[in-house]
TINUTI-21132 format. One record per residue (C-alpha): residue number from 0; x negated, y, z. Coordinates in steps of 0.1 Angstrom, whole numbers. Layout:
BEGIN
@nr=NUM	xx=X	yy=Y	zz=Z .
...
REM end
This chain:
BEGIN
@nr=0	xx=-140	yy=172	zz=254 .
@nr=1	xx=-137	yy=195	zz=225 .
@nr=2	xx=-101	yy=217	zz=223 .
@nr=3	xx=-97	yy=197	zz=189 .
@nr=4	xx=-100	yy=163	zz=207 .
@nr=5	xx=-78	yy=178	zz=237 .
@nr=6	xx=-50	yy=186	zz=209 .
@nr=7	xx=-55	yy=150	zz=197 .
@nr=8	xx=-53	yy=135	zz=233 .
@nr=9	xx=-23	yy=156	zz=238 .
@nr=10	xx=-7	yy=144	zz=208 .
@nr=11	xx=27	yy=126	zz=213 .
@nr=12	xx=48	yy=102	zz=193 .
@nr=13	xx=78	yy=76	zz=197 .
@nr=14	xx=88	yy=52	zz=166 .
@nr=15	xx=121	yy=44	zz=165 .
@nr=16	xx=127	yy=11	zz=183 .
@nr=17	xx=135	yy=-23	zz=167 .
@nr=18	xx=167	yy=-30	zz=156 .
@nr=19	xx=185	yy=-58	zz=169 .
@nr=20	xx=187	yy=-91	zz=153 .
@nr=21	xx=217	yy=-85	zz=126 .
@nr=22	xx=254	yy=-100	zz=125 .
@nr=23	xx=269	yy=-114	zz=96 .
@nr=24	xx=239	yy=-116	zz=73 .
@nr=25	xx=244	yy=-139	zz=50 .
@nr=26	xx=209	yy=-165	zz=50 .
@nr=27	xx=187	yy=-174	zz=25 .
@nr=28	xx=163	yy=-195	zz=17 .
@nr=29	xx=136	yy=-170	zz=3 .
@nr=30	xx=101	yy=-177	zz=-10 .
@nr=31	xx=80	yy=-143	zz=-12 .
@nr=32	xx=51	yy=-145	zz=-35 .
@nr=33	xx=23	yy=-125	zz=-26 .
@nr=34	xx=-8	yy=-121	zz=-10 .
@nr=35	xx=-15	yy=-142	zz=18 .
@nr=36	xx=1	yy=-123	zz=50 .
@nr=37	xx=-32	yy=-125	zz=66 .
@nr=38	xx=-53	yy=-110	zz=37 .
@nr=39	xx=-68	yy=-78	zz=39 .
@nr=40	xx=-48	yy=-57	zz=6 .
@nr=41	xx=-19	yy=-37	zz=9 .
@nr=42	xx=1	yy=-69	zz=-5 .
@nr=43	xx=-6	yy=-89	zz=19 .
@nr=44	xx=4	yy=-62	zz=50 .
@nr=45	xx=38	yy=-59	zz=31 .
@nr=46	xx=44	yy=-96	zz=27 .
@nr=47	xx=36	yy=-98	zz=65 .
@nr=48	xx=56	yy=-68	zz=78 .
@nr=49	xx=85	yy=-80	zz=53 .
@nr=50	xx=89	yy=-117	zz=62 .
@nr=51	xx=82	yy=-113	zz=98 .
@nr=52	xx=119	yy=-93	zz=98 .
@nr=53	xx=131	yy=-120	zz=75 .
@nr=54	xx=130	yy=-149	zz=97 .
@nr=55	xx=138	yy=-127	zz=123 .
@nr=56	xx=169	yy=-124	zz=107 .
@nr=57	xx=172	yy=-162	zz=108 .
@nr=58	xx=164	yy=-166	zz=67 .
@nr=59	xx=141	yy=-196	zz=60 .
@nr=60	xx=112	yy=-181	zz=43 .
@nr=61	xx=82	yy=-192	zz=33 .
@nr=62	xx=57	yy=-177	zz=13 .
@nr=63	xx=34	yy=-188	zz=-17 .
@nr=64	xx=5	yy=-170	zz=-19 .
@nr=65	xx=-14	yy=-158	zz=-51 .
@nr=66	xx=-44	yy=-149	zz=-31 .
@nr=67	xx=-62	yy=-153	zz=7 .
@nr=68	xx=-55	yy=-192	zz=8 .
@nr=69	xx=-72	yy=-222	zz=-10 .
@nr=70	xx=-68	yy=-258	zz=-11 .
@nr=71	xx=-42	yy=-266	zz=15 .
@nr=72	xx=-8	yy=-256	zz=31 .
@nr=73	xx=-9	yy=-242	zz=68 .
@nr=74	xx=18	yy=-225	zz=87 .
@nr=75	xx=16	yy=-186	zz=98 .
@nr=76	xx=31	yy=-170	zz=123 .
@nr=77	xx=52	yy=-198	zz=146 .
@nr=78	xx=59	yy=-220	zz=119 .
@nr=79	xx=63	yy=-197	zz=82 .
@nr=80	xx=52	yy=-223	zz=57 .
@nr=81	xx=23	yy=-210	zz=33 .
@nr=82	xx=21	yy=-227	zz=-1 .
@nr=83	xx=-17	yy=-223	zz=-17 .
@nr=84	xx=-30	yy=-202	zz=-46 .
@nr=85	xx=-26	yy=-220	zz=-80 .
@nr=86	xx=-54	yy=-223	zz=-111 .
@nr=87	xx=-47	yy=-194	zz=-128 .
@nr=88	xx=-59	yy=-161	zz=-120 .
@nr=89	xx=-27	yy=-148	zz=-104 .
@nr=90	xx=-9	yy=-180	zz=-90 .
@nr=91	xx=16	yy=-182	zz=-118 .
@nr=92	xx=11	yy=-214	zz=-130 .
@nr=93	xx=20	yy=-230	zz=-99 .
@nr=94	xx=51	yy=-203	zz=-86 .
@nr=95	xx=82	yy=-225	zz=-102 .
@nr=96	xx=69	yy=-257	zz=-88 .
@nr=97	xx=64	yy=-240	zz=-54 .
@nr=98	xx=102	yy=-225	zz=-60 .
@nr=99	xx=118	yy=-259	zz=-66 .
@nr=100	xx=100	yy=-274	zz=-35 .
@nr=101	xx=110	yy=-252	zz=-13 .
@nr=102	xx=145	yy=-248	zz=-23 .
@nr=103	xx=149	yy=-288	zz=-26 .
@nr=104	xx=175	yy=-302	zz=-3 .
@nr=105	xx=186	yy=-271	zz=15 .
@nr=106	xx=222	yy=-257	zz=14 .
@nr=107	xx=214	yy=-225	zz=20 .
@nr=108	xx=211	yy=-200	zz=-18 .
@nr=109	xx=177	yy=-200	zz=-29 .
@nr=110	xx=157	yy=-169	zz=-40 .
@nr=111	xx=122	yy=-160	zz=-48 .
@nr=112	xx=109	yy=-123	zz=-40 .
@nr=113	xx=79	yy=-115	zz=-58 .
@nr=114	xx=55	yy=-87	zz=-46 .
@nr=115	xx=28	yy=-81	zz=-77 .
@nr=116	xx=23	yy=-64	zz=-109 .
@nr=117	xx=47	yy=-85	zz=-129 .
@nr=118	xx=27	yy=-74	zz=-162 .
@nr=119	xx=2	yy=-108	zz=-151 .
@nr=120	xx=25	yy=-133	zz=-146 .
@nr=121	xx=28	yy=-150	zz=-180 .
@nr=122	xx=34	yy=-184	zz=-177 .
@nr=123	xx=66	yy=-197	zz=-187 .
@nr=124	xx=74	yy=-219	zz=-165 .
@nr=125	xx=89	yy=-185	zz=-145 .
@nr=126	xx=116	yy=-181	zz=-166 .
@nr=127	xx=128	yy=-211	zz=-153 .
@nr=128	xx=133	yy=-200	zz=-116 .
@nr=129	xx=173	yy=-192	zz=-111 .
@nr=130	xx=165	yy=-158	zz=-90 .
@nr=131	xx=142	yy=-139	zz=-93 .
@nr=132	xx=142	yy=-107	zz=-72 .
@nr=133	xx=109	yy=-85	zz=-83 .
@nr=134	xx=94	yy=-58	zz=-59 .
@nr=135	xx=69	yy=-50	zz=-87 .
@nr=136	xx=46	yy=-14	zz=-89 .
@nr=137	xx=53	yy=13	zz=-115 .
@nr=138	xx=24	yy=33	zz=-115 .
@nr=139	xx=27	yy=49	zz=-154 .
@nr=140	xx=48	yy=74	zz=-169 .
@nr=141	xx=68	yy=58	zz=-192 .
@nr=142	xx=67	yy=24	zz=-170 .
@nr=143	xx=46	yy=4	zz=-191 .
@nr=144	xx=65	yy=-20	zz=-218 .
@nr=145	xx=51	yy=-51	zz=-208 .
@nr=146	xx=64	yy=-43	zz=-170 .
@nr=147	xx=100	yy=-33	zz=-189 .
@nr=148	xx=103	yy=-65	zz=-206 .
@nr=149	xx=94	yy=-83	zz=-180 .
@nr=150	xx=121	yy=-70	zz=-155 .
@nr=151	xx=146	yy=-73	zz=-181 .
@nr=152	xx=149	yy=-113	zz=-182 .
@nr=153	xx=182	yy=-126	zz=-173 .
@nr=154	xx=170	yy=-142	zz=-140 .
@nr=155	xx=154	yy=-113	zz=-128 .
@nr=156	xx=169	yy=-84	zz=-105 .
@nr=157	xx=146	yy=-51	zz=-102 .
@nr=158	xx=137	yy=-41	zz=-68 .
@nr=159	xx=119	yy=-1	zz=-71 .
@nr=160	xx=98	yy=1	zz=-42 .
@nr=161	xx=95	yy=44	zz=-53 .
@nr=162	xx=126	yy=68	zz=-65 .
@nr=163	xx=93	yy=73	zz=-92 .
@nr=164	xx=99	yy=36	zz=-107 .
@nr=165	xx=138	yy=39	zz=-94 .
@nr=166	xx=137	yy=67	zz=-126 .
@nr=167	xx=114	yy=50	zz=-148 .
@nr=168	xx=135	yy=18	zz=-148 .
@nr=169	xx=163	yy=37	zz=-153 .
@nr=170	xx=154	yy=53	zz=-182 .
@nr=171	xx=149	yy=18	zz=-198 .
@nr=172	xx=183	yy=11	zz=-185 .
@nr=173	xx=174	yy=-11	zz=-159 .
@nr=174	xx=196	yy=-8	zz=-126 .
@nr=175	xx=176	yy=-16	zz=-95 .
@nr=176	xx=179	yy=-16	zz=-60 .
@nr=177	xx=154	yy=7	zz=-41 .
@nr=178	xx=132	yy=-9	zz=-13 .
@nr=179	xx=102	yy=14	zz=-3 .
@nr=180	xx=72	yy=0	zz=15 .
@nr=181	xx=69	yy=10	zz=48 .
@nr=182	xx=46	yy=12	zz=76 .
@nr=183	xx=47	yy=-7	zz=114 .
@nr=184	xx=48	yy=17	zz=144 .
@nr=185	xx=12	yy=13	zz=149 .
@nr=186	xx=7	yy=40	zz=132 .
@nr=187	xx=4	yy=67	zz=155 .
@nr=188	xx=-19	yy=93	zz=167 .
@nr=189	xx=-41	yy=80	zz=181 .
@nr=190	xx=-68	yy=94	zz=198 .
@nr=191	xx=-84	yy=67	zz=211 .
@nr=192	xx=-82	yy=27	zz=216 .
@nr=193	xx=-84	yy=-3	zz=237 .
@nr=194	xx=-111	yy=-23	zz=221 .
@nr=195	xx=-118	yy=-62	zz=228 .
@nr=196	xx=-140	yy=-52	zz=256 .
@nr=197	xx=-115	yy=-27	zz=271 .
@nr=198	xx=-137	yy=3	zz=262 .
@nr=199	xx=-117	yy=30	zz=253 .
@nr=200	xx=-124	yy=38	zz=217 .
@nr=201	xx=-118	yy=68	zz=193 .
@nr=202	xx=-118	yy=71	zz=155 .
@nr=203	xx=-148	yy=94	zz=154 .
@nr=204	xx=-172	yy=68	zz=175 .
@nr=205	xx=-159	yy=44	zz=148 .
@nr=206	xx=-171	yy=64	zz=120 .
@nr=207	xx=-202	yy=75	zz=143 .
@nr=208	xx=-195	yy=116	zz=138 .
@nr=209	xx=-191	yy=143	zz=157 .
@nr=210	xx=-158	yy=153	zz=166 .
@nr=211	xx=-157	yy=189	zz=153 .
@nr=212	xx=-171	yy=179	zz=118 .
@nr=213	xx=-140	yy=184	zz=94 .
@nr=214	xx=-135	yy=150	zz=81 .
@nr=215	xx=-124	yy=142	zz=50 .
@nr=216	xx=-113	yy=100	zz=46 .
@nr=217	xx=-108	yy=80	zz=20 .
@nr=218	xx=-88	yy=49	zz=26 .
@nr=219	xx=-86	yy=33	zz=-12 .
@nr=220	xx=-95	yy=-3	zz=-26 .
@nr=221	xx=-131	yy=-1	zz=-53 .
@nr=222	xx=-117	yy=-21	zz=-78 .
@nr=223	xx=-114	yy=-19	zz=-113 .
@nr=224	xx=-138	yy=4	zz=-139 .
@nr=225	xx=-117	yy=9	zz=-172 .
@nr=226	xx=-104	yy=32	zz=-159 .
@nr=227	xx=-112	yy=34	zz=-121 .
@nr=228	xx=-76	yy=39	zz=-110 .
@nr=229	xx=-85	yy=54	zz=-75 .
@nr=230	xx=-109	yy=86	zz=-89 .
@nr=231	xx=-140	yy=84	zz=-72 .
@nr=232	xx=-156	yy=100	zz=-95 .
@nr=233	xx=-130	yy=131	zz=-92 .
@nr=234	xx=-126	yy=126	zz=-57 .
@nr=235	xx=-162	yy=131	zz=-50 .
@nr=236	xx=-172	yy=156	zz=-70 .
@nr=237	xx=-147	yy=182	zz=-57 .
@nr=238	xx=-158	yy=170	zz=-21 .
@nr=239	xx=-190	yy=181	zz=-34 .
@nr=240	xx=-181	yy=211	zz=-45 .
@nr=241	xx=-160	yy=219	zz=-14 .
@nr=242	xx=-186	yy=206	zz=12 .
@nr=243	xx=-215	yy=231	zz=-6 .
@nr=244	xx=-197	yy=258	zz=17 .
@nr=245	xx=-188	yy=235	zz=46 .
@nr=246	xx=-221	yy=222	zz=61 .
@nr=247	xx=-194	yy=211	zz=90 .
@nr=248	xx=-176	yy=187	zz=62 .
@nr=249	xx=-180	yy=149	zz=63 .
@nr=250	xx=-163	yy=125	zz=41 .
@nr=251	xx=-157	yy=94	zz=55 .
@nr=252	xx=-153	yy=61	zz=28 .
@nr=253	xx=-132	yy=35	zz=39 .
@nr=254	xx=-140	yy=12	zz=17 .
@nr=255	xx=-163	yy=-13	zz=-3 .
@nr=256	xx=-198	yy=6	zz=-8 .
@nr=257	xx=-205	yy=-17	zz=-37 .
@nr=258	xx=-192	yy=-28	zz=-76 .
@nr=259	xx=-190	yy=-66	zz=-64 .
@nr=260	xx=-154	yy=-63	zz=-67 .
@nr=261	xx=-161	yy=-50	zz=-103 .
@nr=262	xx=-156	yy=-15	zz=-89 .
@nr=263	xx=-179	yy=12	zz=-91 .
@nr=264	xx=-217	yy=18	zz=-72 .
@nr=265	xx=-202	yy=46	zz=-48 .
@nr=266	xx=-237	yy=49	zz=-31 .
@nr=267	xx=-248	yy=57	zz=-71 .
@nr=268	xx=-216	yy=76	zz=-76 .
@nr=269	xx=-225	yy=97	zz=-42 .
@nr=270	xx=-263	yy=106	zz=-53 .
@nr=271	xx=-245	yy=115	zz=-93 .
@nr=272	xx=-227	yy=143	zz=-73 .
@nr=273	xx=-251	yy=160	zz=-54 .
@nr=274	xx=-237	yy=149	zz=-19 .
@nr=275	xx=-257	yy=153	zz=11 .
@nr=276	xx=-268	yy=123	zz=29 .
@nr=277	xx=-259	yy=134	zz=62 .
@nr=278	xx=-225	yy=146	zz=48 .
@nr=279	xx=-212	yy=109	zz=37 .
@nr=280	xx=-208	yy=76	zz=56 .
@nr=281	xx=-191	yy=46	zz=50 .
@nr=282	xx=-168	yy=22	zz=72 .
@nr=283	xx=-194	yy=-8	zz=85 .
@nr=284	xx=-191	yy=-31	zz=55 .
@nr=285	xx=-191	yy=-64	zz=76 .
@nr=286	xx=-162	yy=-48	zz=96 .
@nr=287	xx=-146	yy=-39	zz=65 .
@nr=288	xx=-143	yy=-72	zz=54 .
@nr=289	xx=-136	yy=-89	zz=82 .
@nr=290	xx=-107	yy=-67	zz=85 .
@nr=291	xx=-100	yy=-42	zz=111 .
@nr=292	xx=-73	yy=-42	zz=136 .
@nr=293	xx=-48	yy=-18	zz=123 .
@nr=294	xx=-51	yy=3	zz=153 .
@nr=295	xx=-87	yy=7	zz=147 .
@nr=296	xx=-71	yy=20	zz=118 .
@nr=297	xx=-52	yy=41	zz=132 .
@nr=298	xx=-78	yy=57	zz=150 .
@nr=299	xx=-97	yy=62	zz=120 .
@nr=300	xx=-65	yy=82	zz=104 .
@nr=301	xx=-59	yy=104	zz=136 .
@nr=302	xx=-95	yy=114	zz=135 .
@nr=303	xx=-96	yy=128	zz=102 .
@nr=304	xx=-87	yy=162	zz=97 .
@nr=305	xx=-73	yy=149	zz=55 .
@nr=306	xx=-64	yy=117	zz=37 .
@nr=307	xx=-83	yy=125	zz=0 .
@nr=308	xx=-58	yy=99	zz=-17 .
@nr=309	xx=-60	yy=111	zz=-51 .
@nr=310	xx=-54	yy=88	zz=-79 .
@nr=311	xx=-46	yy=83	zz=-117 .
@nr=312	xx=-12	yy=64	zz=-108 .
@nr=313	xx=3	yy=46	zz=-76 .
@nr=314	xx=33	yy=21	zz=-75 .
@nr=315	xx=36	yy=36	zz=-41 .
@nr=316	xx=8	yy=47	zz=-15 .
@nr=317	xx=10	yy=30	zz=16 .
@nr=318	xx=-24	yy=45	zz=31 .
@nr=319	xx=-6	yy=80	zz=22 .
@nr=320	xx=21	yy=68	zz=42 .
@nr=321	xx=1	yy=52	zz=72 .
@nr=322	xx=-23	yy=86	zz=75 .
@nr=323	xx=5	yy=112	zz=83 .
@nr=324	xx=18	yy=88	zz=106 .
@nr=325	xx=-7	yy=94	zz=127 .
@nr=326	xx=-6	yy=130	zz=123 .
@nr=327	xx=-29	yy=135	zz=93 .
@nr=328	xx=-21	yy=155	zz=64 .
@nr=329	xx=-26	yy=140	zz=32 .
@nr=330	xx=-41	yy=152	zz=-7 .
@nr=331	xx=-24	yy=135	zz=-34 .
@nr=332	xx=-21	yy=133	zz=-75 .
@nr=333	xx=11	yy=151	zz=-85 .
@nr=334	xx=19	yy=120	zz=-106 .
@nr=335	xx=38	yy=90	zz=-103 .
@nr=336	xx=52	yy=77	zz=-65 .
@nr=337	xx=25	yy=99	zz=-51 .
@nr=338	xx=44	yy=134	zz=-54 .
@nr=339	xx=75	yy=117	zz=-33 .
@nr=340	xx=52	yy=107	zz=0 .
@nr=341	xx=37	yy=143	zz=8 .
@nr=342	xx=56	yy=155	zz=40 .
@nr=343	xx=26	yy=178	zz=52 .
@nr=344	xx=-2	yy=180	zz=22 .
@nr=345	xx=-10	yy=190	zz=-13 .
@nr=346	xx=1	yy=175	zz=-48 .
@nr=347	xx=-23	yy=184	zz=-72 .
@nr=348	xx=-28	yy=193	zz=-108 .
@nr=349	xx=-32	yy=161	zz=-134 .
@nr=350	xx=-41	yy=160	zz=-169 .
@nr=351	xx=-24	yy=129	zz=-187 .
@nr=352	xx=-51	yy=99	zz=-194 .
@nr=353	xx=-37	yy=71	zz=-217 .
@nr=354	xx=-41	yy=35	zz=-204 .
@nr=355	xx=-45	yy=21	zz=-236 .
@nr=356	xx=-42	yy=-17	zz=-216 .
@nr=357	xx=-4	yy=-7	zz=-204 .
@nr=358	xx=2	yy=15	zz=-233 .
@nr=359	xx=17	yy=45	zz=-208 .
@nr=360	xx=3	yy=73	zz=-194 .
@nr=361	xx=-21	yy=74	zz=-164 .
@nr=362	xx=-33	yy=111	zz=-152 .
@nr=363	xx=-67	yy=122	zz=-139 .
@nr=364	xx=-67	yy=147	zz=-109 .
@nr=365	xx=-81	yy=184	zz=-119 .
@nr=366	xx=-113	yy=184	zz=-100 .
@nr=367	xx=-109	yy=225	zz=-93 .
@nr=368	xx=-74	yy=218	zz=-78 .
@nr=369	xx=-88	yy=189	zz=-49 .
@nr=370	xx=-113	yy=218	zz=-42 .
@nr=371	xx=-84	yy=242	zz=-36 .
@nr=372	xx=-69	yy=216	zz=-16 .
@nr=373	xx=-98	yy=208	zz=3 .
@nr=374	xx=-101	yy=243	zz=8 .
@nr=375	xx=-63	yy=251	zz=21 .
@nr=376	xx=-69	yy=219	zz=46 .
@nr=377	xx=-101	yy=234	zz=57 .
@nr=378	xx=-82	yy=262	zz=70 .
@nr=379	xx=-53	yy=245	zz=79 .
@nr=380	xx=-47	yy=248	zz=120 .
@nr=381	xx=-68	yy=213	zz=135 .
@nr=382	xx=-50	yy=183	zz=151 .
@nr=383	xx=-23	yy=164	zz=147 .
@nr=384	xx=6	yy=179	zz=120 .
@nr=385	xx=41	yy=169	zz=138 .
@nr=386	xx=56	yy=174	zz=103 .
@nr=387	xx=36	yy=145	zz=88 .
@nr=388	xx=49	yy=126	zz=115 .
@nr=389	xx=82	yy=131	zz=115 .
@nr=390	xx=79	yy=126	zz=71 .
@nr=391	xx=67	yy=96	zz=77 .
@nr=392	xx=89	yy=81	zz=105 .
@nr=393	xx=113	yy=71	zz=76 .
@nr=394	xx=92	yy=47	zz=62 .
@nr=395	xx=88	yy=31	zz=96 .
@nr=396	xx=94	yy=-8	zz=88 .
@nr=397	xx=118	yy=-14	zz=110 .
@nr=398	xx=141	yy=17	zz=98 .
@nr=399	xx=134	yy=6	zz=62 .
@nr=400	xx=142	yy=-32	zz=71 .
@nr=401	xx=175	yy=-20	zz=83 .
@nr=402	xx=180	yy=6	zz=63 .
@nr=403	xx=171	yy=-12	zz=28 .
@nr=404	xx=164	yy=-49	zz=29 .
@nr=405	xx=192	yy=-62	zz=49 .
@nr=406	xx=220	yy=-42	zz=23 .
@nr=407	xx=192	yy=-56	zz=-5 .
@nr=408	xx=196	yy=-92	zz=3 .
@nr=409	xx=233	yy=-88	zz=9 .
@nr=410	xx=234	yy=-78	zz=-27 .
@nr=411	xx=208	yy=-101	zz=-38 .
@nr=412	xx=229	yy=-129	zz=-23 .
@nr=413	xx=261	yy=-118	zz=-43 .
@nr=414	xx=240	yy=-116	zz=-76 .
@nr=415	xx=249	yy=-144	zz=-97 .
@nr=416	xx=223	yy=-139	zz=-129 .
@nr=417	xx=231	yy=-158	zz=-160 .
@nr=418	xx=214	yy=-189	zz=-166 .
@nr=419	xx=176	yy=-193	zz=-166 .
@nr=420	xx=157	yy=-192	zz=-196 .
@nr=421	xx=140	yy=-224	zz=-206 .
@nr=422	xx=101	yy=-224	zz=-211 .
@nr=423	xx=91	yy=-230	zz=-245 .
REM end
C-alpha cells in the first residue's frame, strides 16, 4: 500500500449523531414536491434526506413527484405516500389537485414544500394552493425576475437554501427563511467499502486507476447546451492545460458520457481539447444510471485528490458539499452559492455571461485561473484535508434538520398568508 493510501486508511471521522425525535413540534400535514426520493438528481436525495426527518418527526407527509414515477401511486419508505408525475413537463398541472387530496379530511394544517426552479411552474391552478412554502434555486446575480415574481405571490413563503439567494431575495425585498441543503453522514473518508459481495472496495478500483495518479473528479449532471451551465468546455480545457505538465494527472468524469440528455458529446468535447486518452475515464455508464450506492460514492470522493466543480451559477452545490466531507478539497466558480461552500479549496475568477432566458447574470470560469488552481492542488500535501471535513460537518443533515427545518416549520406553521389567488 502506497503512503498516500496509508494516509487515507488512516483517515478518521465521526458525524454528529442523530438528534432525538423532537418535543413540542407542532405537526403538519406536508406534501413536498420534487423529484421522486428514489431518483438519481440532487432533488430527489434532498426530498429523501428531508422527509425521512419529517415523518420522523411524526408530520404526515407525502410527496408528489415531478419526475422518477409514472402512471400509478406507490408508497416509499414504510408507508410515505407518492403521488405520480402529471402531463406537463414539470408536474404543475397536476400539483393543486395532488394538494387538495392530500389535505382532504385531515385536522392537522396543510402545507405544500416545493423543491424546483419555481421559474417552470406556470399553471395557474398553483395560485390556488393556501401555503405554499418554496425551497427554490437562485443561481443568477440579480435573481432572475421571473423567480422574483414568482416568490412574491401572496401564498407563497421564500425558503433560501444559500445566504447567496438569502441576499438576492432580499434585495427584492423578499424576507425568507434560510434552509441549506445538506449532506447524510455517509459521507466520509472513505478509503474503502463493503461491496454486495463483501469485497472490500476502494474509490480508485472503482474508477480503475492507480492510486498515486493525482486525480481530478468531476461529479456534475450533462444537461443543458444554451449555455452548458456546468463548464465542460472550461473545465476541460484548463485540465488540459494543467495535465500537459502532469503525466501523473487523471481526470475522472462522473457523469453521462453522452448529449442524450441534450447535454454536450464530452467524449467529442475531450478529443476538442487535446486530452490524452490514457489521462481521462468515465464512471461505468450502466452503473451510472442505475445509480450508485452513495458510499460507492463516497469512495469515489475520498479517492480524488480535487472536486473540479466549476460552474456558470449554482442554487447551492451539494457535490461541493458531499466531496470535502470525505476529505477532498474542492475548485469552485467565485459566483453565486458556490463561493459560501469552500472550507478547504479555491474560488476562482469569473467573467459575467448574460442568460438571456432568465434575464440575470450567469459567469464563465477564467480558464487560466482553474489551471492555477489545479496547479496549487497539485502541490497541495496528499490525503485527506481535516479542514474540509470539519467545513462540511455543518451541513450534515441531521444538524441542518435540527438546526433549520424544525424552527422553519414552526414558523411555517404560524404563517397565516392572505388569501389564495384565484386561477384565471
Amino acid at each position: 500500500m502506497s503512503n498516500r493510501a496509508m494516509r487515507r486508511q488512516q483517515a478518521k471521522h465521526t458525524k454528529p449523531p442523530a438528534p432525538p425525535q423532537a418535543e413540542g413540534v407542532t405537526r403538519q400535514r406536508i406534501l413536498f414536491c420534487s423529484n421522486a426520493p428514489f431518483s438519481a438528481t440532487g432533488y430527489g436525495v434532498q426530498t429523501a434526506q428531508v422527509v425521512t426527518r419529517l415523518t420522523r418527526d411524526q408530520h404526515e407527509v407525502a410527496i408528489a413527484c415531478n419526475y422518477g414515477l409514472q402512471g400509478a401511486e406507490t408508497v416509499w419508505n414504510g408507508g410515505v405516500r407518492l403521488y405520480p408525475c402529471g402531463v406537463s413537463g414539470y408536474s404543475d398541472d397536476i400539483m393543486n389537485a395532488h394538494a387538495q387530496h392530500w389535505a382532504h379530511g385531515s385536522e392537522l394544517p396543510s402545507l405544500v414544500v416545493i423543491l424546483f426552479d419555481v421559474w417552470a411552474l406556470e399553471n395557474p391552478g398553483i395560485k390556488q394552493i393556501p401555503k405554499i412554502a418554496a425551497w427554490a434555486p437562485v443561481d443568477h446575480q440579480p435573481a432572475p425576475p421571473k423567480v422574483i415574481a414568482w416568490l412574491k405571490r401572496d401564498n407563497v413563503m421564500p425558503i433560501a437554501m444559500s445566504r447567496f439567494a438569502e441576499r438576492m431575495m432580499a434585495d427584492d425585498g423578499l424576507d425568507s427563511i434560510y434552509v441549506p441543503h445538506a449532506v447524510e453522514a455517509i459521507f466520509q473518508p472513505t478509503p474503502s467499502f463493503a461491496d454486495a459481495d463483501g469485497k472490500m472496495v476502494t474509490g480508485h478500483d472503482l474508477m480503475g486507476v492507480d492510486p498515486d495518479r493525482f486525480v481530478v473528479m468531476m461529479n456534475s449532471a450533462n444537461k443543458g447546451r444554451t449555455p452548458v451551465r456546468k463548464c465542460f468546455g472550461e473545465n476541460l480545457l484548463a485540465f488540459s492545460i494543467f495535465a500537459k505538465n502532469h503525466p501523473d494527472a487523471m481526470l475522472y468524469l462522473h457523469t453521462e458520457a453522452s448529449a442524450i440528455a441534450t447535454g454536450v458529446d464530452l467524449r467529442a468535447l475531450i478529443r476538442g481539447c487535446g486530452i490524452p486518452e490514457d489521462q481521462v475515464c468515465f464512471v461505468d455508464q450502466y452503473l451510472y444510471r442505475m445509480n450508485l450506492p452513495q458510499q460507492a460514492l463516497a469512495a469515489l470522493y475520498s479517492a480524488a485528490d480535487v472536486l473540479l466543480a466549476t460552474s456558470a451559477g449554482e442554487g447551492f452545490g451539494v457535490p461541493v458539499v458531499e466531496a470535502q466531507s470525505c476529505g477532498t478539497r474542492v475548485i469552485v466558480s467565485d459566483w453565486t452559492a458556490q463561493t459560501e461552500l469552500v472550507g478547504d479549496g479555491w474560488a476562482v475568477e469569473v467573467q459575467p455571461l448574460w442568460d438571456p432566458y432568465q434575464d440575470a447574470w450567469f459567469a464563465t470560469p477564467m480558464i487560466p485561473r482553474i489551471v492555477d488552481a489545479l496547479e496549487e492542488a497539485y502541490a497541495a500535501e496528499r490525503g485527506p484535508s481535516q479542514q474540509a471535513v470539519n467545513f462540511a460537518a455543518d451541513y450534515d443533515a441531521d444538524v441542518v434538520y435540527a438546526k433549520y427545518w424544525r424552527p422553519a416549520l414552526e414558523q411555517l406553521a404560524a404563517w397565516t398568508p392572505t388569501v389564495a389567488e384565484v386561477a384565471t
